[in-house]
C-alpha positions as CSV (number, residue, x, y, z in Angstrom):
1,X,0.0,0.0,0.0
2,X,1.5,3.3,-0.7
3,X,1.6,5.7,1.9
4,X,-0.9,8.7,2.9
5,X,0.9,12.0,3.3
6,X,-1.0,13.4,6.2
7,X,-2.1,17.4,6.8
8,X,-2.2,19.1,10.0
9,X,-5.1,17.5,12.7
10,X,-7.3,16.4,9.4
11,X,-6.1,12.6,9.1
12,X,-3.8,10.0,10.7
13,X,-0.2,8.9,9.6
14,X,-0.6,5.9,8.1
15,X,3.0,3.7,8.5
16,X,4.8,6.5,7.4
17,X,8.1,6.6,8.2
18,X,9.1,10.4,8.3
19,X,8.9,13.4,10.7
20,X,5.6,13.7,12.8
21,X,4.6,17.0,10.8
22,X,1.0,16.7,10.1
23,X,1.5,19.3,7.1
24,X,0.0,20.1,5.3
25,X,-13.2,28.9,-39.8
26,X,-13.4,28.5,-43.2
27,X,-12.1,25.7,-44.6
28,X,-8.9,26.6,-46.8
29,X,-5.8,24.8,-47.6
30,X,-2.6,26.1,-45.7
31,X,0.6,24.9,-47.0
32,X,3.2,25.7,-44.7
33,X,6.7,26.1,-46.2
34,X,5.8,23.1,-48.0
35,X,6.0,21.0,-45.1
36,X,2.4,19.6,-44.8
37,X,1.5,16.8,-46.7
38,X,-0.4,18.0,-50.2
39,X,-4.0,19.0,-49.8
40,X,-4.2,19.5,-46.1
41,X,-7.0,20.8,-45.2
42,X,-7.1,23.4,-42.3
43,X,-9.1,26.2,-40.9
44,X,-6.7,29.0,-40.3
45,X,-4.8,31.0,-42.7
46,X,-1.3,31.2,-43.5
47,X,0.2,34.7,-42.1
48,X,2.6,35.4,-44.5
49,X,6.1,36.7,-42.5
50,X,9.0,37.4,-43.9
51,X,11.8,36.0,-41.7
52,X,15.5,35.8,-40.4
53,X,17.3,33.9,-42.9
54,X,20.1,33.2,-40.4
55,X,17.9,32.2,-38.1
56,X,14.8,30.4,-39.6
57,X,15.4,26.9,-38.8
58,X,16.4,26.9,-35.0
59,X,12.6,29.6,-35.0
60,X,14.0,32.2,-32.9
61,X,15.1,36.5,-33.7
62,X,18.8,37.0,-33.4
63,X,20.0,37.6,-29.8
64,X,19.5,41.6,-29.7
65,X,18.8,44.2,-27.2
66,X,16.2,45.9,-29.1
67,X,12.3,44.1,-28.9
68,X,11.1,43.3,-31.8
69,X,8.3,46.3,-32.9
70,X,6.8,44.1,-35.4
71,X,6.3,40.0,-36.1
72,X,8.6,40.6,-39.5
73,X,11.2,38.8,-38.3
74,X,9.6,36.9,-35.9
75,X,9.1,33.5,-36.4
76,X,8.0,29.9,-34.9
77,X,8.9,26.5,-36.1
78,X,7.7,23.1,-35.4
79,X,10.5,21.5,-37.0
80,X,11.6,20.0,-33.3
81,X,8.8,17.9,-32.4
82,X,8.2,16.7,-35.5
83,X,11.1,15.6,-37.0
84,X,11.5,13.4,-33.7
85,X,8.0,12.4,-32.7
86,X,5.6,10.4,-35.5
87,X,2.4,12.7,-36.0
88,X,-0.6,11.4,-37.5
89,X,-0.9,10.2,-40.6
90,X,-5.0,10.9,-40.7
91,X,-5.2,14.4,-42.3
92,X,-8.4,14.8,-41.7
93,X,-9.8,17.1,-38.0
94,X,-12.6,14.4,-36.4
95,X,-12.7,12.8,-33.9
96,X,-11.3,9.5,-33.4
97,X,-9.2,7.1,-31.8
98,X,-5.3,7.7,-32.4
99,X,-2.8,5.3,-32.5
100,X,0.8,5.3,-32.4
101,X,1.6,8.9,-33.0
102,X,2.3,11.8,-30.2
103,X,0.3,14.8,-32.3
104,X,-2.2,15.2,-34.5
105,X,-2.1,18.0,-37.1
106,X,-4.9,20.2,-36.4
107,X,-5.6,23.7,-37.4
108,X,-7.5,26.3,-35.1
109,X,-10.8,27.1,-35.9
110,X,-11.1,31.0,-36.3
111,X,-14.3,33.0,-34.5
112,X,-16.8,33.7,-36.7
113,X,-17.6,37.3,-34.9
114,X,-15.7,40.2,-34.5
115,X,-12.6,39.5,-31.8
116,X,-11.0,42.1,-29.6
117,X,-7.6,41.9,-27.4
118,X,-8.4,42.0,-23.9
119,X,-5.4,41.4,-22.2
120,X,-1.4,41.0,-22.5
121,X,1.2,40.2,-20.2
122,X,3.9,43.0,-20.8
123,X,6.7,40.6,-19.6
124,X,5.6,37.2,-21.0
125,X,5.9,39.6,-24.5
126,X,8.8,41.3,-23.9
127,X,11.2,38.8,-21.7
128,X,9.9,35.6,-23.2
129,X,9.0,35.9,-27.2
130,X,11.0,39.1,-27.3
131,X,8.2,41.5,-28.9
132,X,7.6,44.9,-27.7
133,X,4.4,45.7,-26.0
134,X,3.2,48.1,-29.4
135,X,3.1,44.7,-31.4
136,X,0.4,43.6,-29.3
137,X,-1.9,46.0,-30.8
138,X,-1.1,45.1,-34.5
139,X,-3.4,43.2,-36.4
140,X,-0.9,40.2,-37.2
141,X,-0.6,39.7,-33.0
142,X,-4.6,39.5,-32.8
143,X,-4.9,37.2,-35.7
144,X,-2.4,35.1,-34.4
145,X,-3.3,35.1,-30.9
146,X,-6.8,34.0,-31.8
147,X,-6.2,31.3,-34.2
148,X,-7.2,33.1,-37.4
149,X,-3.7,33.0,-38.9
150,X,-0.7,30.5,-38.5
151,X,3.2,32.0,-39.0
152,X,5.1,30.9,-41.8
153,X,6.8,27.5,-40.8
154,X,5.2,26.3,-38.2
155,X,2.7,23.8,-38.3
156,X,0.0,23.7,-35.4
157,X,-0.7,20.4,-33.5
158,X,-3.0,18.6,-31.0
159,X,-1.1,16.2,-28.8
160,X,-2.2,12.8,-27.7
161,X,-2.6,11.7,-24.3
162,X,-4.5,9.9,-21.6
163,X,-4.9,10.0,-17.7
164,X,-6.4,8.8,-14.7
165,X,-9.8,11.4,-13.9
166,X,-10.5,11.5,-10.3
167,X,-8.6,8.1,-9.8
168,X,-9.9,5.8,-12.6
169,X,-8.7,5.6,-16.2
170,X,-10.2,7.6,-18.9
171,X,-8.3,6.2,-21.7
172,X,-7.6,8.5,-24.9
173,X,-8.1,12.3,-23.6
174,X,-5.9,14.5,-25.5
175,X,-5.8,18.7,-26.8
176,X,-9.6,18.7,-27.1
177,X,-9.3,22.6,-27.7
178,X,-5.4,23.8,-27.5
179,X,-3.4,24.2,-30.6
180,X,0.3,24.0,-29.8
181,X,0.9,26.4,-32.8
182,X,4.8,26.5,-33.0
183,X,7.9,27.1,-31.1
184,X,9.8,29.9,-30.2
185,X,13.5,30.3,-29.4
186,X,14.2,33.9,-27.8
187,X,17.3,35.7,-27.6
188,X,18.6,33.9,-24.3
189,X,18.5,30.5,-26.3
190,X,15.6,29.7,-24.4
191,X,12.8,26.9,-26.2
192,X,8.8,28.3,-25.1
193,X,6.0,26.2,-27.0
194,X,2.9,28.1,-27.5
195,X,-0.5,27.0,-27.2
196,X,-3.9,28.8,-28.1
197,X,-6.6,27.4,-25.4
198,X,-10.2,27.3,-27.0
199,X,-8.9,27.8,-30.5
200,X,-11.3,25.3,-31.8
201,X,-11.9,21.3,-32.3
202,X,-9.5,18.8,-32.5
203,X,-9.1,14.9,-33.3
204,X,-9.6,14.8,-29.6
205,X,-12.4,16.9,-28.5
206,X,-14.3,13.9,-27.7
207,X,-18.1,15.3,-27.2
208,X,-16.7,18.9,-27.0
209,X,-16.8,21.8,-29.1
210,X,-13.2,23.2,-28.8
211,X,-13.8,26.5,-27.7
212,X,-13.4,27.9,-24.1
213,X,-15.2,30.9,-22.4
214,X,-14.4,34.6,-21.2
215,X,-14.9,33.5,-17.8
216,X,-12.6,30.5,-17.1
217,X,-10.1,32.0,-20.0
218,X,-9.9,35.3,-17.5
219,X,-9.0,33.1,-14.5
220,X,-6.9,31.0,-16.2
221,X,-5.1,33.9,-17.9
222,X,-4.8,35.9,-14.4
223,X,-3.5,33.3,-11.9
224,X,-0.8,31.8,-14.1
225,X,1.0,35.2,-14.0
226,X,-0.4,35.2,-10.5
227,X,1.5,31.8,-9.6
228,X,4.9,33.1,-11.3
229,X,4.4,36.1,-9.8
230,X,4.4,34.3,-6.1
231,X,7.3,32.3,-7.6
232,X,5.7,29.3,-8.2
233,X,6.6,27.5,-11.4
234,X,4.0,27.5,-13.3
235,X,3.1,27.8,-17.1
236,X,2.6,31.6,-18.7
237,X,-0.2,33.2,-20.5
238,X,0.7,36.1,-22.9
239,X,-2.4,37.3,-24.6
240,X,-6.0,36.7,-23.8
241,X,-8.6,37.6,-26.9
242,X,-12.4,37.8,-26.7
243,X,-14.8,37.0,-29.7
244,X,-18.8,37.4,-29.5
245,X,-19.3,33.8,-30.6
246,X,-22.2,32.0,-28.8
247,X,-20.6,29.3,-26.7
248,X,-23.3,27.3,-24.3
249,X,-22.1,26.1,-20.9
250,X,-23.7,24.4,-17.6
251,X,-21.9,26.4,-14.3
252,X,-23.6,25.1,-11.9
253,X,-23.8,21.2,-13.0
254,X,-28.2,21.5,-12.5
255,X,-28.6,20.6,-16.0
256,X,-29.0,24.3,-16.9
257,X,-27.0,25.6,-19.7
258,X,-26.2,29.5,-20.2
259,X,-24.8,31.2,-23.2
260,X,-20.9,32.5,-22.5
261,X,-19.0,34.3,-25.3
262,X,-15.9,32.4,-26.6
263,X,-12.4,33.9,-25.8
264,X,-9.0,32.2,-26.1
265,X,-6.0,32.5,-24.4
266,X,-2.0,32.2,-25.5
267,X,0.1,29.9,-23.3
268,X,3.4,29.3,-23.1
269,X,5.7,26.7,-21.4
270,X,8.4,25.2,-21.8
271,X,6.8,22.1,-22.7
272,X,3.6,20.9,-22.5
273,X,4.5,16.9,-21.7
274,X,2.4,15.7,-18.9
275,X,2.5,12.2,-17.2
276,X,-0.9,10.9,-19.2
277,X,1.5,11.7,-22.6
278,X,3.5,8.8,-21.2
279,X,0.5,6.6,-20.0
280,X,-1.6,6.4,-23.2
281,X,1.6,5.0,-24.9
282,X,2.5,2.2,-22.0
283,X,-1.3,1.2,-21.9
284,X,-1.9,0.6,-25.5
285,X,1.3,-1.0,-25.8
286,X,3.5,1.2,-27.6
287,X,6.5,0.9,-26.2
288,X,8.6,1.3,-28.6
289,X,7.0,5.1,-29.3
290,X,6.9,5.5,-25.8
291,X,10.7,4.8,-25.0
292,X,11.1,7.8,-28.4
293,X,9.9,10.6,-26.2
294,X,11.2,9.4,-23.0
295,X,14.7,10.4,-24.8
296,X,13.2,13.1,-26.2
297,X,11.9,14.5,-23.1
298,X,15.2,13.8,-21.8
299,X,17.7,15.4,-24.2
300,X,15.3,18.2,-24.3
301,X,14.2,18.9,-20.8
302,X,16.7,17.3,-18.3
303,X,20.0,18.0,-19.1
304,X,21.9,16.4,-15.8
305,X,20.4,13.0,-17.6
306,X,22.4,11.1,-20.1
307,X,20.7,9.9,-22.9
308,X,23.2,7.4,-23.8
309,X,22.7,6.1,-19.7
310,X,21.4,2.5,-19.1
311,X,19.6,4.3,-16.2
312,X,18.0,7.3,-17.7
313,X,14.7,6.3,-17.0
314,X,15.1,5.8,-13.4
315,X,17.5,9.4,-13.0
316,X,14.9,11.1,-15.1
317,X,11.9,9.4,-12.3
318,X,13.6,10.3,-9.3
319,X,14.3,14.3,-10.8
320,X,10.5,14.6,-11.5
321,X,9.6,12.8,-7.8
322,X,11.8,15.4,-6.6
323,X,10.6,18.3,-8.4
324,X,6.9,17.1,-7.8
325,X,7.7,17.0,-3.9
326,X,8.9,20.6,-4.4
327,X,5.9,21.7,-6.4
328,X,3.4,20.3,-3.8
329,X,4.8,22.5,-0.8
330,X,5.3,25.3,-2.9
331,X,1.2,25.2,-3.5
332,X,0.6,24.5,0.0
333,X,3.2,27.6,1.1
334,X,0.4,29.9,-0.3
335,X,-2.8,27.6,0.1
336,X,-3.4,27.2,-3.9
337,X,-5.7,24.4,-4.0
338,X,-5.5,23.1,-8.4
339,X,-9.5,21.7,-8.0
340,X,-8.3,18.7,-10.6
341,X,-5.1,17.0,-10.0
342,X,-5.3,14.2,-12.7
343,X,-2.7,12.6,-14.4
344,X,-3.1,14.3,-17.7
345,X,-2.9,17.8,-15.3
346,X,0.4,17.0,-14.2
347,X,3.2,18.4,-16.0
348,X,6.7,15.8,-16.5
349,X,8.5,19.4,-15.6
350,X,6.8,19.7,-12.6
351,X,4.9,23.0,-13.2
352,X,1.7,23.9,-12.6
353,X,-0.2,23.5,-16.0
354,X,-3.9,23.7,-17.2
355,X,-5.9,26.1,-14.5
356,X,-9.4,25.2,-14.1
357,X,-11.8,24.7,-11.1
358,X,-8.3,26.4,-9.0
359,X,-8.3,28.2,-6.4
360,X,-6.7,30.2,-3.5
361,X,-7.5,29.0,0.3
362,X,-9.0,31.8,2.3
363,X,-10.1,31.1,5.6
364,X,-7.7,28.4,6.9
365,X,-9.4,25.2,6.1
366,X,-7.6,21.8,5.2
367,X,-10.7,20.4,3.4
368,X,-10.6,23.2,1.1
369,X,-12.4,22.2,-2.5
370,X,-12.4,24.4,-5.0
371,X,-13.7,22.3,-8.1
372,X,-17.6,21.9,-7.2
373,X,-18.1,19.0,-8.9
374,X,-15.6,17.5,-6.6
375,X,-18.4,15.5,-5.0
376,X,-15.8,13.1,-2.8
377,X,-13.3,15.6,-2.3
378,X,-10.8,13.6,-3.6
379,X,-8.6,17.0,-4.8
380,X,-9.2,18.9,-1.2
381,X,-6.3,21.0,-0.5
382,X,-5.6,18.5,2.6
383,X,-5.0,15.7,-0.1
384,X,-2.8,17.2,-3.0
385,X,0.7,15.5,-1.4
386,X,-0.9,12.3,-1.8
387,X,-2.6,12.9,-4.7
388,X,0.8,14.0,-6.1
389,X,2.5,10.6,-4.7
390,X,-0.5,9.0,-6.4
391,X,0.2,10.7,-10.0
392,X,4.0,9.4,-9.6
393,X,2.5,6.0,-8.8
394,X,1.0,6.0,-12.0
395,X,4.0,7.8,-13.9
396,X,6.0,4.6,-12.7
397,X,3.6,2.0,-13.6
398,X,3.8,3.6,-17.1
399,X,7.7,3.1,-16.7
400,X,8.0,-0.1,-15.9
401,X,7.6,-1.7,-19.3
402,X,11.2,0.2,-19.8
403,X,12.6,-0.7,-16.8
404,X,14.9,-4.1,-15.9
405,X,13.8,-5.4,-12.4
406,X,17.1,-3.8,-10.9
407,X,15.8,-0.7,-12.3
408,X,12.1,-1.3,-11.2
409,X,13.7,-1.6,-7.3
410,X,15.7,1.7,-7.7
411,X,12.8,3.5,-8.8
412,X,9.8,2.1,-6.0
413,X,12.3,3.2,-4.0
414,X,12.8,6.5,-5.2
415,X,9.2,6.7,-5.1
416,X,8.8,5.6,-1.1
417,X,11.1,8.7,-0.6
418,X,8.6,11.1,-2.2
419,X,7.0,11.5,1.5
420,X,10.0,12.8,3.3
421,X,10.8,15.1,0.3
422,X,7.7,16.9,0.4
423,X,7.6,17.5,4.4
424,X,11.3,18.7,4.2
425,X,10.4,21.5,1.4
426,X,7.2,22.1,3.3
427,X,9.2,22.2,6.9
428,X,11.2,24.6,5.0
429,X,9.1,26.8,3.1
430,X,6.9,27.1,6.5
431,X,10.3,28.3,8.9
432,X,11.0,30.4,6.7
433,X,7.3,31.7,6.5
434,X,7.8,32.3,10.1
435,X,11.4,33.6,10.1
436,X,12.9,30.7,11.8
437,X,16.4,30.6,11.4
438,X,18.5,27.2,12.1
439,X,17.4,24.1,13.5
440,X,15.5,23.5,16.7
441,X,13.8,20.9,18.3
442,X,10.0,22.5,18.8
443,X,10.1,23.8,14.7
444,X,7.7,21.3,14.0
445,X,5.4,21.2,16.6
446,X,5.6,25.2,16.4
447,X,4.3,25.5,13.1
448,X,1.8,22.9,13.9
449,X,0.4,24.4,17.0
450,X,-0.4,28.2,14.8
451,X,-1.8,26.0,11.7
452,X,-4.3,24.1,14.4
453,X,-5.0,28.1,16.0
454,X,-5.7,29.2,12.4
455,X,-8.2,26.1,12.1
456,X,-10.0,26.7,15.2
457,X,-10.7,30.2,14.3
458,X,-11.0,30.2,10.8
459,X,-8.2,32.7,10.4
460,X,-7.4,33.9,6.7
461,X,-4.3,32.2,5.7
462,X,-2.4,34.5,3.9
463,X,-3.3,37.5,6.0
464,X,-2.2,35.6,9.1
465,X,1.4,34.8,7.6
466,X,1.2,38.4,6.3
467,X,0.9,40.5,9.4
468,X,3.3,38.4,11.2
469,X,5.5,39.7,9.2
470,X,4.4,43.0,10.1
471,X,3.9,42.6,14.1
472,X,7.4,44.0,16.0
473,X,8.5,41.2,18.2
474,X,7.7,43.9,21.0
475,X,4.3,44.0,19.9
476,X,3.9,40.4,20.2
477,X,5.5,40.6,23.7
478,X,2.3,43.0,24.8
479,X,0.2,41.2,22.3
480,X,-0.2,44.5,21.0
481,X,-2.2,43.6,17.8
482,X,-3.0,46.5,15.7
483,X,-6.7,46.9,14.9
484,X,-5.7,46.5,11.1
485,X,-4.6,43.0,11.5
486,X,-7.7,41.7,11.5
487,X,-6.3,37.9,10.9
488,X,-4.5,38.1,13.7
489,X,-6.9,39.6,15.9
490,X,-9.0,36.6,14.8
491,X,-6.6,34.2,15.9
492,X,-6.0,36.1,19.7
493,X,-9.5,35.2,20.7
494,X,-8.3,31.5,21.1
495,X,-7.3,31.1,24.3
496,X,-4.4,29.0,23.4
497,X,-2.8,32.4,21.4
498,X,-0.5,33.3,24.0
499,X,0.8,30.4,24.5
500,X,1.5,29.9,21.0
501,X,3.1,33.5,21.1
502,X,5.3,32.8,23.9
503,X,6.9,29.7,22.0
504,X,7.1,31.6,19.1
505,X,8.8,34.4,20.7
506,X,11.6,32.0,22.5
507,X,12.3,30.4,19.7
508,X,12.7,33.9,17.4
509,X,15.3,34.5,20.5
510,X,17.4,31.5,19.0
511,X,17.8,32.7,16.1
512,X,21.3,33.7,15.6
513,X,22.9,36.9,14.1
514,X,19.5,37.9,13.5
515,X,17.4,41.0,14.4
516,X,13.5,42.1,14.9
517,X,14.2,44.0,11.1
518,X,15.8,41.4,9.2
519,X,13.4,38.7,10.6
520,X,10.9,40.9,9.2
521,X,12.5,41.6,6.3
522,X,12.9,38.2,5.7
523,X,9.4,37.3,6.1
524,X,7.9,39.9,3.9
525,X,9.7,38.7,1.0
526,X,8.3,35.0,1.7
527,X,4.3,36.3,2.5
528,X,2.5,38.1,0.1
529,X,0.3,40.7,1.0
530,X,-2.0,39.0,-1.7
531,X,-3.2,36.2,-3.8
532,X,-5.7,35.7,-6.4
533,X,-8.6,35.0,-4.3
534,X,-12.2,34.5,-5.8
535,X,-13.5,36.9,-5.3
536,X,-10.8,38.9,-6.9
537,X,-11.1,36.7,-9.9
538,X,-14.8,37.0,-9.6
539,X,-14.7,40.4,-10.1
540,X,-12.3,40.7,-12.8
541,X,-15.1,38.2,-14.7
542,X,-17.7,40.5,-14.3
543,X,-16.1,43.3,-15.9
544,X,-14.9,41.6,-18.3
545,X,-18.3,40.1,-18.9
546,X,-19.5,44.1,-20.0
547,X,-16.3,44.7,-21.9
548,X,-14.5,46.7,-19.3
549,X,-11.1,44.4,-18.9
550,X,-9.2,47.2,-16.4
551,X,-9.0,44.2,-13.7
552,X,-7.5,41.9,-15.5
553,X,-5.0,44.1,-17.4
554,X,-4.0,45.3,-13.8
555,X,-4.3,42.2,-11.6
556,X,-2.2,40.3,-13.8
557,X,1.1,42.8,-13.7
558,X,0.9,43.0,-9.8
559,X,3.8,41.7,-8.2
560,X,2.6,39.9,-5.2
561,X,5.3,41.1,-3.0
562,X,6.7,43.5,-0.5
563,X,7.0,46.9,-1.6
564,X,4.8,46.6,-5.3
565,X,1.5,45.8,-4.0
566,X,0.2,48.3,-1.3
567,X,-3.0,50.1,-0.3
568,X,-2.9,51.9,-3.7
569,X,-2.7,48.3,-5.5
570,X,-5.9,47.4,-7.7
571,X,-5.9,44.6,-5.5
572,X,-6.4,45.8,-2.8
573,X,-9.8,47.3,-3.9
574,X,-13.1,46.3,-2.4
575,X,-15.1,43.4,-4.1
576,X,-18.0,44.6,-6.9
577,X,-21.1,44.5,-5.6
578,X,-22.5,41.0,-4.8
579,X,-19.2,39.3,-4.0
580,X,-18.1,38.3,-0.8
581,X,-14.2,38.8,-0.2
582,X,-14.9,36.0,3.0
583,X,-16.4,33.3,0.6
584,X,-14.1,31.5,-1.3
585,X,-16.9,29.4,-3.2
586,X,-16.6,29.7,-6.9
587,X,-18.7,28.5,-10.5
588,X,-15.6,28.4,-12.7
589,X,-15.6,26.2,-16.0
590,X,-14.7,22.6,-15.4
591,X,-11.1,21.6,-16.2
592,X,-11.2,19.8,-19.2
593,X,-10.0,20.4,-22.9
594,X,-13.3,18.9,-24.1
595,X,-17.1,20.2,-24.2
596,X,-17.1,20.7,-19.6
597,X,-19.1,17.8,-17.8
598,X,-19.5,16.8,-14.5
599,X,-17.0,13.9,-13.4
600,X,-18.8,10.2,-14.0
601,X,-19.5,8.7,-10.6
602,X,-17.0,6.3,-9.3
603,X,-17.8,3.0,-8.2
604,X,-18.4,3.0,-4.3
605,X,-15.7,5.1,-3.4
606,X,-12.4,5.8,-4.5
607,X,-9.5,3.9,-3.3
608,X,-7.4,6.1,-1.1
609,X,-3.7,6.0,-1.5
C-alpha cells in the first residue's frame, strides 16, 4: 500500500516513516513552407512573414537588445517535435481514436464574430517571445493570438494523451481545444512552445466543441501570472482575446446551460508533456513510441540526464519525484488548491499547468475544494501531497515496461522517498514563513500548533502569515495587535494564542545573528500581501463580462510582493457588488479540454492511496 501523506489534525499517519509533521473557420488549404503533406486541409490561414534567414530553422530573432516592434522577423517552427515524434498520418480534424503517434495536425478554428484583445502580459511579450508591448496592438498579434492565422513555418498540433480522472482511467483524452501552434526560441536561447486554449476542435475533442469561455479564460489567464508572480513555477499566458461567438455552458452542473462568449488565451511553457503523454503509450502497448519521447523528453528537458545512460529512465523518475515534492509544498506555502489533479494535469516538468476549477484558500481550512463538482473531495487541498504521490504512482507504472527489475527496485524506492521530500520542502518553506532561522527541536510542533490556531478560528491564511511579518517582536511581547490586523486579531480570541506566542517568541530569541528588522524583512519577501482570491477573480469576470477588462490588465502585472503591491494596489480594492471577499466558493468552468461535464461517478468510493 502506498503511503498517505498526512495534513495538520485532518487525518492519521498511516506507517509512514518520516517526521511527525501533520503538514499540510473557413475551410482553406494552408501549405506551410511546403512542409504539410499535399492538400491539407485546415481552418486558419497562412500569415505570411517574412523571416530571419540566419535564423529560420532553429525559429528564434537573433540575440539583440532591441524588442522586436513588429512579427517581421519573428518567427516559430515546429521542426523540433516533428522531426522526432511520429504525427498522425489521418489528415483529416474528427474525432477519433489515435494510435501510435504523439500529435495530430490540427488547425485552429477562427471565430466567426468580431474578436478584440483584452489582455497582454507585458513581460511574457517582452522577456519571453521578445516583442515589444506596441506589437500587441497590431493586427498580425490578434490574428495570431486567436487562431485566425498561422506564421510561416510552423505547423500547429494537437497532442495525444490519456490519464487517470479522479482516480480511474479515462483512456484517450488529448488537446480537445489547444493548438500548440509553434515554437519559439528567444534571444537567451531559451525553447517556449505556445498553445492557443479554445482555439477550436480537435481529433480529440471527444463530445466537445473546442472552444473555451471569457470566464474561465480570465482566471486562467490571471493566476498563471499570478502563480509566477508568487514564484511558483507555473506555465505563462501572454495574450488573452475575446470574440462574441455564442458558446453554451452548464456552471452550476443542475442541468442548466447558459450562453458565454468564446475567448482564447495564448500559453506558453516550456513544454507541454504531462505524465498521461507517457501513460496512453504504456497502456496501448507502444513501447517502442513511448521509449522515443522518453529520450526526447530527456535530451530536451533534463540536461543532468544522459541519454546514452542505461539508467535514464530511473534518473529522469527520481528528478520529477523530486521536483513534484517541491511543487506540492510550494502550492501549500500559499494555500493554492489546483481543484483537478489528474494525471493528464500533471506536468513531467513539474509545473503547474492547465488552470481550471483552481483556487486560493481563504479562511484556513484543510478540506478546502475548490472544483464543485468535486463530490468526494478527492482534490481537497488537505489531499494534494498524496494525490501528487498517487500521480508518480501512476508515472512509474507507465515506466516499468522500460525498466529491468534492478531498475524497477531503484525507482519504487525513489518513489517511497517522495514523503519525506515533500515535508522537508514544506518544513522549510513554513520556517522560513515564520522567520525561523537554524534548526531546533520545537520547529515542527511550532508551526503545527499556529496552523491548528488558524483552524480553530477560521483565520485567513495569507493575511495571518502576512501580518506576522508586520507585528514588532515587542508587539507580540504585549500582544499588542493593531486593529488592522484583522487575521490576527482573529486568531488572539483562542485562548491557546498566548501560549503559542510565547513559543514563538523564544524560539525567534534562538535565532542567531538575527534581528527584529531582518526577521521581518525576511518574512515579507516570503508572505505576500496578496493572492488571487475568488472573489478577486470574480470580479475581474464581471467586468470583463461588460467589456470593461481594467481588472485583468492590472491584476495580472501586480507583483505579489513586499513593496509593489500596497494600499494603492488594484488589488487591494473592495469586491464589486455582490461578491463576498470572505467566501471562497466559486462556478468556474470545469477543467477539461473537451465540451465541460461533471465527473462520471465512481464506483463506491475511490481507493485512497
Amino acid at each position: 500500500m502506498t503511503p498517505r501523506i498526512g495534513f495538520p489534525f485532518c487525518c492519521l499517519m498511516r506507517g509512514l516513516p518520516c517526521p511527525p509533521l501533520f503538514l499540510l473557420g473557413v475551410t482553406c488549404h494552408a501549405v506551410v513552407r511546403c512542409s504539410l503533406p499535399p492538400g491539407l486541409q485546415g481552418s486558419a490561414r497562412l500569415l505570411h512573414l517574412s523571416t530571419n534567414v540566419s535564423s529560420h530553422e532553429l525559429g528564434y530573432c537573433e540575440a539583440e537588445a532591441k524588442l522586436a516592434s513588429s512579427l517581421d522577423f519573428w518567427t516559430l517552427s515546429s521542426e523540433n517535435l516533428i522531426a522526432v515524434l511520429p504525427v498522425d498520418p489521418v489528415q483529416e480534424n474528427y474525432v477519433r481514436k489515435v494510435k501510435n503517434c504523439i500529435f495530430s495536425i490540427a488547425f485552429p478554428t477562427p471565430f466567426k464574430s468580431r474578436v478584440r484583445l483584452a489582455a497582454v502580459s507585458k513581460e511574457v511579450l517582452e522577456d519571453i517571445l521578445d516583442l515589444d508591448l506596441s506589437v500587441s496592438e497590431t493586427d498580425d498579434f490578434i490574428q495570431l493570438v486567436s487562431g485566425e492565422k498561422i506564421v510561416s513555418g510552423s505547423i500547429p498540433l494537437a497532442h495525444r494523451y490519456g490519464g487517470y480522472q479522479f482516480g480511474i482511467w479515462a483512456g484517450q483524452l488529448g488537446d480537445g481545444r489547444a493548438h500548440l501552434i509553434g515554437i519559439y526560441t528567444n534571444r537567451q536561447g531559451e525553447k517556449w512552445e505556445l498553445q492557443l486554449k479554445g482555439s477550436g476542435k480537435t481529433p480529440y475533442s471527444r463530445n466537445g466543441d473546442g472552444r473555451a469561455v471569457l470566464r474561465s479564460s480570465v482566471r486562467e489567464f490571471l493566476c498563471s501570472e499570478a502563480m509566477h508572480s508568487l514564484g511558483i513555477p507555473t506555465s505563462r499566458a501572454a495574450s488573452l482575446v475575446v470574440s462574441d461567438d455564442e458558446v453554451w455552458r452548464g456552471q452550476l452542473y443542475n442541468g442548466n446551460i447558459v450562453k458565454e462568449r468564446g475567448a482564447v488565451v495564448l500559453r506558453v511553457a516550456k513544454s507541454w508533456f504531462r505524465i498521461g503523454s507517457l501513460e496512453i503509450l504504456a497502456h496501448y502497448g507502444e513501447l517502442d513510441l513511448l521509449r522515443t519521447l522518453l529520450d526526447f523528453i530527456i535530451r530536451e528537458h533534463f540536461p543532468s540526464v544522459k541519454v546514452t545512460e542505461p539508467n535514464r529512465y530511473v534518473d529522469f523518475f527520481s528528478i520529477v519525484v523530486s521536483k513534484t515534492a517541491r511543487l506540492m509544498a510550494l502550492w501549500m506555502s500559499v494555500g493554492f488548491a489546483h481543484g483537478v489533479c489528474n494525471t493528464d494535469n500533471f506536468s513531467l516538468l513539474s509545473i503547474t499547468i492547465d488552470y481550471g476549477p483552481f483556487g486560493f484558500m481563504e479562511a484556513y481550512n484543510p478540506d478546502f475544494v475548490p472544483n464543485t463538482s468535486d463530490d468526494e473531495r478527492r482534490y481537497k487541498i488537505g489531499n494534494q501531497a498524496n494525490i501528487g504521490m498517487f500521480n508518480l504512482n501512476k508515472l512509474l507504472q507507465a515506466l516499468n515496461p522500460l525498466l529491468d527489475p534492478r531498475q524497477k527496485q531503484l525507482a519504487a524506492q525513489i518513489l517511497e522517498g517522495y514523503p519525506v521530500l515533500y515535508y522537508t520542502r514544506f518544513r522549510a518553506l513554513f520556517k522560513a514563513k515564520l522567520g525561523l532561522l537554524g534548526e531546533r527541536k520545537g520547529d515542527d510542533d511550532l508551526i503545527a500548533f499556529l496552523l491548528h490556531l488558524m483552524a480553530k478560528t477560521e483565520a485567513d491564511f495569507t493575511m495571518t502569515f502576512r501580518q506576522l511579518s508586520e507585528m514588532t517582536q515587542s508587539q507580540l511581547e504585549e500582544l499588542d495587535i493593531p486593529q488592522q490586523f484583522w487575521a490576527l486579531k482573529m486568531i488572539s480570541k483562542h485562548k491557546l494564542f498566548p501560549a503559542w506566542v510565547s513559543q514563538y517568541l523564544l524560539r525567534l530569541n534562538s535565532n542567531t545573528n538575527d534581528s527584529d528588522s531582518e526577521r521581518r524583512k525576511r518574512m515579507t519577501t516570503v508572505n505576500p500581501r496578496y493572492v488571487l482570491k475568488n472573489w478577486m477573480a470574480e470580479s475581474a469576470v464581471r467586468k470583463a463580462e461588460r467589456n470593461d477588462f481594467s481588472e485583468t490588465e492590472h491584476k495580472q502585472g501586480e507583483r505579489q510582493a513586499e513593496g509593489e503591491g500596497e494600499a494603492d494596489s488594484p488589488l487591494s480594492m473592495e469586491p464589486d457588488a455582490g461578491l463576498d471577499p470572505r467566501t471562497p466558493g466559486s462556478q468556474p468552468e470545469p477543467k477539461s479540454d473537451t465540451q465541460p461535464t461533471k465527473p462520471p461517478r465512481r464506483p463506491n468510493k475511490f481507493k485512497r492511496l
